[in-house]
Backbone as a ProteinNet text record, in pm:
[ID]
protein_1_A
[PRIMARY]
XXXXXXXXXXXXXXXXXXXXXXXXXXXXXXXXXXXXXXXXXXXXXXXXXXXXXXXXXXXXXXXXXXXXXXXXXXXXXXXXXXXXXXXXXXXXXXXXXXXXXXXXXXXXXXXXXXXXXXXXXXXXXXXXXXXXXXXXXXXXXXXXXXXXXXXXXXXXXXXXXXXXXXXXXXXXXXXXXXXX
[TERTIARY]
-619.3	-737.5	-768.5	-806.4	-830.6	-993.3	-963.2	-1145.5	-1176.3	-1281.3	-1379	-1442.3	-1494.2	-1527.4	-1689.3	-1702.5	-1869.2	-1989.7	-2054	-2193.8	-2243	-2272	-2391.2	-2480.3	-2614.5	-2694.1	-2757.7	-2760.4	-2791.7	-2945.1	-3011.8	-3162.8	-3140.9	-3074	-3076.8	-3163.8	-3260	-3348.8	-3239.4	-3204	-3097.7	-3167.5	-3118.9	-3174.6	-3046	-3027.5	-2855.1	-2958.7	-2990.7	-3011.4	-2886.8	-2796.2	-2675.1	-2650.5	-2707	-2685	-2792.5	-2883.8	-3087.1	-3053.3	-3002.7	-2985.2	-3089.1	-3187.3	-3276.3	-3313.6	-3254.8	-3258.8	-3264.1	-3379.3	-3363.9	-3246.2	-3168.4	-3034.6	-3050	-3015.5	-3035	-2906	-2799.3	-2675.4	-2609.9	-2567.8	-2454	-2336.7	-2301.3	-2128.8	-2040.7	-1954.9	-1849.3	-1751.9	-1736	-1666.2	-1522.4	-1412.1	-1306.6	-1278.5	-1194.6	-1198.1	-1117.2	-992	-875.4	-989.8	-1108.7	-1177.5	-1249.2	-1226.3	-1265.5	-1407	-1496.2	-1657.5	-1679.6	-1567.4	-1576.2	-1549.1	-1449.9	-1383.1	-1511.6	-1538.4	-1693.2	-1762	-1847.3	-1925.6	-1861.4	-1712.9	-1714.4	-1679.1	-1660.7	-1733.7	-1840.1	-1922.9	-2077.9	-2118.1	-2053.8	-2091.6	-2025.5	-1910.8	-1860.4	-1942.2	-2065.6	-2082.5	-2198.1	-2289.7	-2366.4	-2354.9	-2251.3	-2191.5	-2135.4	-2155.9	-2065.6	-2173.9	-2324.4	-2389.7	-2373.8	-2382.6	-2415.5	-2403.3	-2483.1	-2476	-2338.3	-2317.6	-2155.9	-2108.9	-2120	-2033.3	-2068	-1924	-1906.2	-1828.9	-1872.4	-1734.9	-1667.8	-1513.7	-1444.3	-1360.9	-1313.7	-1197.8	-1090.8	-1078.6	-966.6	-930.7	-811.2	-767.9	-719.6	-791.1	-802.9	-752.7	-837.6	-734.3	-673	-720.7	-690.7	-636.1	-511.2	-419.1	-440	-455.6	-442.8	-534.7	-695.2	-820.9	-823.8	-944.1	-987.5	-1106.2	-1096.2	-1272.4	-1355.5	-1371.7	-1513.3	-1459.9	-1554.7	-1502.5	-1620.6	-1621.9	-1748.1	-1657.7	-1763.4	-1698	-1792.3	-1792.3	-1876.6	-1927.4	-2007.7	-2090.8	-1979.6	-1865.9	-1775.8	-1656.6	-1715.1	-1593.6	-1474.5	-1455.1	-1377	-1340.2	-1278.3	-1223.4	-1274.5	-1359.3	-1425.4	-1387.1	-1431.9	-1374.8	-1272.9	-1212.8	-1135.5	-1175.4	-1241.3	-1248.4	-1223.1	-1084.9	-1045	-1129.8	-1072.1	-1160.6	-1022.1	-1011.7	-892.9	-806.6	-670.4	-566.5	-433	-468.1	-377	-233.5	-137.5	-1.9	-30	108.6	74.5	136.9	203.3	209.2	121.2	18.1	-144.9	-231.3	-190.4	-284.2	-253.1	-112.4	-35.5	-29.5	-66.2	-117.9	-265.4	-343.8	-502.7	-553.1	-454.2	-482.1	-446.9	-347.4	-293.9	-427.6	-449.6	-555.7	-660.3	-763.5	-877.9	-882.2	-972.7	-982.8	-1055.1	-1091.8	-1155.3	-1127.7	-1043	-1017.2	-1085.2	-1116.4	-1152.5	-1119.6	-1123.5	-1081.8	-1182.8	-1190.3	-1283.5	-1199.6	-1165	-1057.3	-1120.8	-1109.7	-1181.2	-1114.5	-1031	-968.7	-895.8	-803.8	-790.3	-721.2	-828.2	-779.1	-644	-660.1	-568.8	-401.1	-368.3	-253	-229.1	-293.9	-316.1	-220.7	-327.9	-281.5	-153.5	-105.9	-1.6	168.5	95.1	176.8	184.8	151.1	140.3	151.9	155.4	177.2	347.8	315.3	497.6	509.7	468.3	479.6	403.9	506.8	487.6	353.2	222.6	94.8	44.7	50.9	-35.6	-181.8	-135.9	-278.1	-361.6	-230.1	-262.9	-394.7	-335.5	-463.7	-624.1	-644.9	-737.8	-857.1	-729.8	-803.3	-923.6	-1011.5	-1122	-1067.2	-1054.4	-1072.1	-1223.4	-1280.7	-1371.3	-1384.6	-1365.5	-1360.9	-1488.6	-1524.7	-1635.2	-1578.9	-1629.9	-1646.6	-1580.5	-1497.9	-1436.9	-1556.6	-1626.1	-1711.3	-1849.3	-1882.4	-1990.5	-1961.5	-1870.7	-1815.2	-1819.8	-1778.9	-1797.4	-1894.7	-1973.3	-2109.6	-2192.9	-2176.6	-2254	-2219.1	-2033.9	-2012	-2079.4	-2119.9	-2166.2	-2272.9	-2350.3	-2449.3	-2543.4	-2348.5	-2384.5	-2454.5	-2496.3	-2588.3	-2595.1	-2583.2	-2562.1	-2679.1	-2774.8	-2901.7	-2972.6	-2952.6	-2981.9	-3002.5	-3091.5	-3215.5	-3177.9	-3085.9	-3024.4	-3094.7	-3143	-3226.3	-3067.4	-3025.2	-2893.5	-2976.4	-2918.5	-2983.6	-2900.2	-2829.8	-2733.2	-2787.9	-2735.1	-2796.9	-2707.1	-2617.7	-2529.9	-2374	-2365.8	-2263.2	-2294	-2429.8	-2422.2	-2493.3	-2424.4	-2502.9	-2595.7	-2703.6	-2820.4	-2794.8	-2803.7	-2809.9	-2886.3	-3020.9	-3104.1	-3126.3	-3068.4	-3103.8	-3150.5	-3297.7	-3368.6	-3465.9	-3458.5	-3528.4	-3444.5	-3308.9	-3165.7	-3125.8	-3110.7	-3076.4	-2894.9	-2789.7	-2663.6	-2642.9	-2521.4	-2535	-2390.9	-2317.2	-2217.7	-2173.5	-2093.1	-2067.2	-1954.9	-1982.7	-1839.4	-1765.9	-1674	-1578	-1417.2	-1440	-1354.4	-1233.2	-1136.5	-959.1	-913.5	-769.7	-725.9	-583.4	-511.2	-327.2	-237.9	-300.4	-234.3	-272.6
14883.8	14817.7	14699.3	14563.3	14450.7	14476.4	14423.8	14396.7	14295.9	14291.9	14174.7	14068.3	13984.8	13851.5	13934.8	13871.4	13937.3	13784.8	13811.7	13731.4	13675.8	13601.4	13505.1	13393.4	13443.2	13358.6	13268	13110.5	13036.3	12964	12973.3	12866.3	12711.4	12617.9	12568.3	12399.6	12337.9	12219.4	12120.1	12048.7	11918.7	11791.2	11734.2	11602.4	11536.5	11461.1	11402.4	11225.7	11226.2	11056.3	10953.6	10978.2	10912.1	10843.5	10967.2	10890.9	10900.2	10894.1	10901.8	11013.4	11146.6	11263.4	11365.7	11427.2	11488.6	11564.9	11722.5	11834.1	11982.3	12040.5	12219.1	12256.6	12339	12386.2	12524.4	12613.9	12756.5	12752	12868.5	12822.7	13021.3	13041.8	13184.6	13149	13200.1	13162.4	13292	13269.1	13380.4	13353.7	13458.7	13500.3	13584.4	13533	13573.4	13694.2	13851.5	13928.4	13886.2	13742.3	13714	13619.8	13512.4	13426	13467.8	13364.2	13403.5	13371.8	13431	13374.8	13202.5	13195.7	13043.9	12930.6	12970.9	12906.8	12918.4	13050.7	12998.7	12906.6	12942.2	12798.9	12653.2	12653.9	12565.4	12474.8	12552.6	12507.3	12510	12562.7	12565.2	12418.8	12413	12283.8	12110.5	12161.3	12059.8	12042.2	12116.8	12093.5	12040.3	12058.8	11986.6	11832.2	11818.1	11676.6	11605.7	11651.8	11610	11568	11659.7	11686.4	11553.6	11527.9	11454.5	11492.4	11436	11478.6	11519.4	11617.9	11675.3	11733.1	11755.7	11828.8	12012.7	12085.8	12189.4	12315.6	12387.8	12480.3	12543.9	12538.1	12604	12739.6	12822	12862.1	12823.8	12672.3	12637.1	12716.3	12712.3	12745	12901.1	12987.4	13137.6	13147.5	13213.3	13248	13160.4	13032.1	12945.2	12825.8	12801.8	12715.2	12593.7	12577.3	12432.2	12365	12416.6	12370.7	12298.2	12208	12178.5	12274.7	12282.3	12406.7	12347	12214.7	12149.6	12053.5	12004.1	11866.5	11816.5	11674.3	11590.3	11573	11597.3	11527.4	11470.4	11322	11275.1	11365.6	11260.7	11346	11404.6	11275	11334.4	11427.4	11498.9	11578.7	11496.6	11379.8	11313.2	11329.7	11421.3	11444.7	11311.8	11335	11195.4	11198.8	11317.1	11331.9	11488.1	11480.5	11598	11647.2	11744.2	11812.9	11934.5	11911.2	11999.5	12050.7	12230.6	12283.9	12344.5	12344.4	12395.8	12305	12337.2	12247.5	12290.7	12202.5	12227.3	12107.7	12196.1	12144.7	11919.3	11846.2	11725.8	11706.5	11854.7	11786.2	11854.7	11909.5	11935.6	11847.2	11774.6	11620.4	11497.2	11487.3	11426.7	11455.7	11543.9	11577.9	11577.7	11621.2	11590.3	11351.5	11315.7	11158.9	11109.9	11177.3	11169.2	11178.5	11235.8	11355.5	11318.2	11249.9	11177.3	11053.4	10980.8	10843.6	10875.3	10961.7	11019.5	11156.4	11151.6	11280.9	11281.2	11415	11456.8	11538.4	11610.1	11746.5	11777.1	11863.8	11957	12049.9	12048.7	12137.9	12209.2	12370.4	12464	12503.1	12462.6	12545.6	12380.2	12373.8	12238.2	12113	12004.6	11940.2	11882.8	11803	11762.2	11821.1	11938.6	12023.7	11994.4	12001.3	12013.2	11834.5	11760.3	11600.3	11576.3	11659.9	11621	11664.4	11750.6	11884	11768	11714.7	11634.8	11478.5	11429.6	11263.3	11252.3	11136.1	11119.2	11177.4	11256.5	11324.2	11230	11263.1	11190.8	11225.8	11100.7	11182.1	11032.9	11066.9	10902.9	10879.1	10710	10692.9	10770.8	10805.4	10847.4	10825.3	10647.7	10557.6	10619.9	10631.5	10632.8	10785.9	10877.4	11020.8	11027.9	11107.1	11145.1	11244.5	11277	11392.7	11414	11468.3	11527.9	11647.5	11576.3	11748.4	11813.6	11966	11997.9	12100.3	12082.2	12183.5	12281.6	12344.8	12498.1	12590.8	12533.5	12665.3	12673.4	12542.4	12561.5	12680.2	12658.2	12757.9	12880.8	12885.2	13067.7	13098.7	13014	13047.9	13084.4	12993.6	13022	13141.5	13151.8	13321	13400.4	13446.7	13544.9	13535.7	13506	13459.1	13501.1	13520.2	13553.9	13652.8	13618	13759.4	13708.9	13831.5	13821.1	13712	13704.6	13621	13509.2	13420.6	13353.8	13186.3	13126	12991.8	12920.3	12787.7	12683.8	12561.8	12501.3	12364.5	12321.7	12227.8	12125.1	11972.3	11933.7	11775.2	11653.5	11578.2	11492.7	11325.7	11302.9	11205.4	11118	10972	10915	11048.5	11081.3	11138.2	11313.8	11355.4	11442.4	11545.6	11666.3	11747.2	11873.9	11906.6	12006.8	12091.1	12230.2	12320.2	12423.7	12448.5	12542.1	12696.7	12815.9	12922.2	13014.4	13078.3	13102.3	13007.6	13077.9	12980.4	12912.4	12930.3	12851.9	12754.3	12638.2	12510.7	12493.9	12484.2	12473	12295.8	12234.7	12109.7	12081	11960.1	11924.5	11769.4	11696	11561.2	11575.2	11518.6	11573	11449.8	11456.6	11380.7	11327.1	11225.9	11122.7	11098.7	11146.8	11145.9	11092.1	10980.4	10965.4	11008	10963.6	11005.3	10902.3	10816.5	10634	10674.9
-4139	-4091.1	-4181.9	-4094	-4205.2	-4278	-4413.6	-4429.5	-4370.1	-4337.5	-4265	-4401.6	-4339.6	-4455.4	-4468.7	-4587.6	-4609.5	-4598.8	-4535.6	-4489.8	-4627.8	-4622.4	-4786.1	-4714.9	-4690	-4704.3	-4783.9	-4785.6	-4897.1	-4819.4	-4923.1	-4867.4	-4963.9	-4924.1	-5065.6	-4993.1	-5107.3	-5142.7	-5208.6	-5064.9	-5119.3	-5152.3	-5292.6	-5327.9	-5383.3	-5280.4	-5340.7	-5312.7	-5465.2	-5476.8	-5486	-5464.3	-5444.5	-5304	-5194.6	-5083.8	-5016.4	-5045.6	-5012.7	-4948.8	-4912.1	-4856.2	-4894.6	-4817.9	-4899	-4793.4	-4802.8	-4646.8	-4707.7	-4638.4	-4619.1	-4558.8	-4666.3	-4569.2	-4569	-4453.9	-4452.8	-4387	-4487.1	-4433.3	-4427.4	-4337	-4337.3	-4352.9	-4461.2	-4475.7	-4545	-4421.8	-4421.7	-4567.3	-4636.7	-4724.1	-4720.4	-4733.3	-4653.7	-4793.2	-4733.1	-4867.6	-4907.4	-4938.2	-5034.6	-5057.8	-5087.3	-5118.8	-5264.5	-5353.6	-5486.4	-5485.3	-5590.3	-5601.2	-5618.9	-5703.3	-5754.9	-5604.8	-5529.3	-5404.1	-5300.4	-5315.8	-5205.4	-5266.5	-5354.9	-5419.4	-5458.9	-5420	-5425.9	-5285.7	-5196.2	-5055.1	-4999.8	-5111.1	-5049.1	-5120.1	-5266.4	-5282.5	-5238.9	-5192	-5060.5	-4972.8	-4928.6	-4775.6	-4851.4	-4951.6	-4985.8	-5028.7	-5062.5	-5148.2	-4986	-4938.6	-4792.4	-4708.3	-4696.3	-4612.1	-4539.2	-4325.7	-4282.3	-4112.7	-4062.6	-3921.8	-3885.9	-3831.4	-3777.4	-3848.8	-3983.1	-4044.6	-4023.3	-4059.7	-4030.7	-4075.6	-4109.2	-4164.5	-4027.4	-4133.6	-4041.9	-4082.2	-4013.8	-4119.6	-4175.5	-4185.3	-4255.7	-4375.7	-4399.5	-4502.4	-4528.5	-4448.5	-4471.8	-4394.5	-4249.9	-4119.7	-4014.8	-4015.9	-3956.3	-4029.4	-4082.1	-4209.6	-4095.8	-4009	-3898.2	-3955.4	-4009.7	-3988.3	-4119.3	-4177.4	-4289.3	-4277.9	-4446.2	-4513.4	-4378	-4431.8	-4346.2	-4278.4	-4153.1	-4087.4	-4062.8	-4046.1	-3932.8	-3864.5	-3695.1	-3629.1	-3570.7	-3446.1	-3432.8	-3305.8	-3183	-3093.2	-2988.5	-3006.3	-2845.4	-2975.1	-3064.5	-3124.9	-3190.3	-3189.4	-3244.2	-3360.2	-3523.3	-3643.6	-3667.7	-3758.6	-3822.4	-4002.4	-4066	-4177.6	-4226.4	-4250.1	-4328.6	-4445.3	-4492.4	-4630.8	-4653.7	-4790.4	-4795.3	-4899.9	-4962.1	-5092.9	-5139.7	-5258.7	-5345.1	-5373.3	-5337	-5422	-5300.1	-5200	-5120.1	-5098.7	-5070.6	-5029.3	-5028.1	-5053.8	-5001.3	-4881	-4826.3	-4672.2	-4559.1	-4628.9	-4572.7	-4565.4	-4691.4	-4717.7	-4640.5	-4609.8	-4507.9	-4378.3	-4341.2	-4200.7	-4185.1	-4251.6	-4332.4	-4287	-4328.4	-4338.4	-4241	-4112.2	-4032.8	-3858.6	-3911.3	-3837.9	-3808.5	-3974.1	-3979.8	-4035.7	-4000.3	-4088.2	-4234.1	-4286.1	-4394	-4446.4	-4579.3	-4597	-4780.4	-4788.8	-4909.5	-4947.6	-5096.5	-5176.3	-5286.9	-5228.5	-5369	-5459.2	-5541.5	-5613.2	-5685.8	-5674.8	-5726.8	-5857.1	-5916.8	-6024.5	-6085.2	-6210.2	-6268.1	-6155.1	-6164.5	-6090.6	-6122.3	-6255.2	-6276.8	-6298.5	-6282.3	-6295.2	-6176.2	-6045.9	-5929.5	-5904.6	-5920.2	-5908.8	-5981.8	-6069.7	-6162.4	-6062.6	-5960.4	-5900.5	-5767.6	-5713.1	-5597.8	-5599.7	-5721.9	-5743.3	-5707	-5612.3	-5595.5	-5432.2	-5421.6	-5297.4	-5173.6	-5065.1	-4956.9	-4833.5	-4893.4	-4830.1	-4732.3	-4604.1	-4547.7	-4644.2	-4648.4	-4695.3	-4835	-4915.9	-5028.3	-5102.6	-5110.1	-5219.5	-5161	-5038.1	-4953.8	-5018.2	-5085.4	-5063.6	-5172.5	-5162.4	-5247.2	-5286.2	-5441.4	-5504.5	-5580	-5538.2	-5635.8	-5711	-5795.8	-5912.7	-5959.1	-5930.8	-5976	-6108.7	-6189.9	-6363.3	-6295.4	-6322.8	-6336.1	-6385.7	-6504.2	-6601.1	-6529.4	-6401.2	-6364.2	-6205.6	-6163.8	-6044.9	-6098.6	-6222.4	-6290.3	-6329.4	-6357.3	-6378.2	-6238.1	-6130	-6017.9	-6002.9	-5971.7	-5935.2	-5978.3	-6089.8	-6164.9	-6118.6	-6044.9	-6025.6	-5850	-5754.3	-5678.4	-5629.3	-5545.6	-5455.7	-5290.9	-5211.8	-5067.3	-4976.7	-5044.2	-5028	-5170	-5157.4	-5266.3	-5206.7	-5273.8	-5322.4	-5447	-5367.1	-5487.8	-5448.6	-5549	-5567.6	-5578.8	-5540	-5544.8	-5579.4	-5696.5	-5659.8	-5750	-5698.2	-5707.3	-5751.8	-5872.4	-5929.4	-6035	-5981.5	-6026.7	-6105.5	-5946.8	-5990.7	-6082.5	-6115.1	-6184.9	-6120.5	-6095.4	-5987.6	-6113.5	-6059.5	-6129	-6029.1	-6070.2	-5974.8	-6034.9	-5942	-5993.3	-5933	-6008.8	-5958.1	-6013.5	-5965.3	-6031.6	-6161.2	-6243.5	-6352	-6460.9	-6393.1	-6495.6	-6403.6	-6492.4	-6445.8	-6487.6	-6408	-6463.5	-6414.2	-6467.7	-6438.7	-6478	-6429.5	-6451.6	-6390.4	-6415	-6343.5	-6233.3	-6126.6	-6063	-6070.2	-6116.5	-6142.9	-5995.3	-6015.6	-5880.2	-5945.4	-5864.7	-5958.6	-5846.3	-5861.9	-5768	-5777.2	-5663.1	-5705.3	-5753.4	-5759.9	-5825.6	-5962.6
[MASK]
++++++++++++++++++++++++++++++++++++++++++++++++++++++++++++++++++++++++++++++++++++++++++++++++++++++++++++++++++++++++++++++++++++++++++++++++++++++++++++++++++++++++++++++++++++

């Protein structure tokens, strides 16, 4: 018998002064049982850094390898952006650039081993991709942190994200890598 993904409700107060973005998000998100604590939060904090009309989780990545984590798409469904989470294949990323006019990566674990592992490799539109790197030590910290119901202040400010839960403030810069 398979396990089933486990439910996590997030209430989280977005202030991303980067892109005047400023929204109540009340979000259910499925937790796949091979999905690490750190890999959820760090698609929960993709979809925040992402937030914009259309965007969406999917099961990319887990049960459905076709999909990206997240997508926008516009009103007639059109793949508007691609975002991936982790450190996936470059001929995922090459079908990824292929696919959308906008692709991104959130890499949950070292980016740069990751970029070191994929430079050279044949990806459309390489120059084009966003990596954003979030802290490794701030993902282990959120983990520890989790609970099935939980209230994150998110608030984004030249690049440096605050994340408040409870009465602890964690914080980190997310950092933009490219493959050139």
């Amino acid at each position: 018998m398979a396990l089933s993904a486990t439910i996590y409700n997030f209430e989280i107060q977005l202030a991303d002064a980067d892109r005047n973005v400023y929204e109540t998000l009340a979000l259910r998100v499925a937790r796949h049982p091979s999905e690490s604590a750190e890999f959820l939060f760090a698609r929960l904090l993709a979809y925040c850094l992402e937030y914009t009309e259309g965007l969406a989780f999917s099961s990319g990545g887990l049960s459905d390898t076709d999909a990206p984590a997240l997508a926008v798409r516009d009103l007639t469904g059109a793949l508007q952006k691609w975002i991936e989470v982790g450190t996936p294949e470059a001929a995922r990323l090459h079908k990824a650039s292929k696919a959308a006019p906008q692709v991104a990566v959130y890499p949950h674990r070292d980016a740069e081993a990751w970029l070191e592992r994929i430079r050279g490799e044949k990806i459309h539109r390489a120059a084009e991709l966003e990596v954003n790197a979030i802290d490794g030590e701030l993902l282990a910290s959120l983990a520890g942190k989790l609970e099935r119901r939980m209230k994150l202040d998110v608030s984004v400010s030249d690049r440096h994200l605050y994340i408040t839960v409870g009465d602890e403030t964690l914080s980190a810069v997310i950092e933009q890598r490219g493959l050139s």
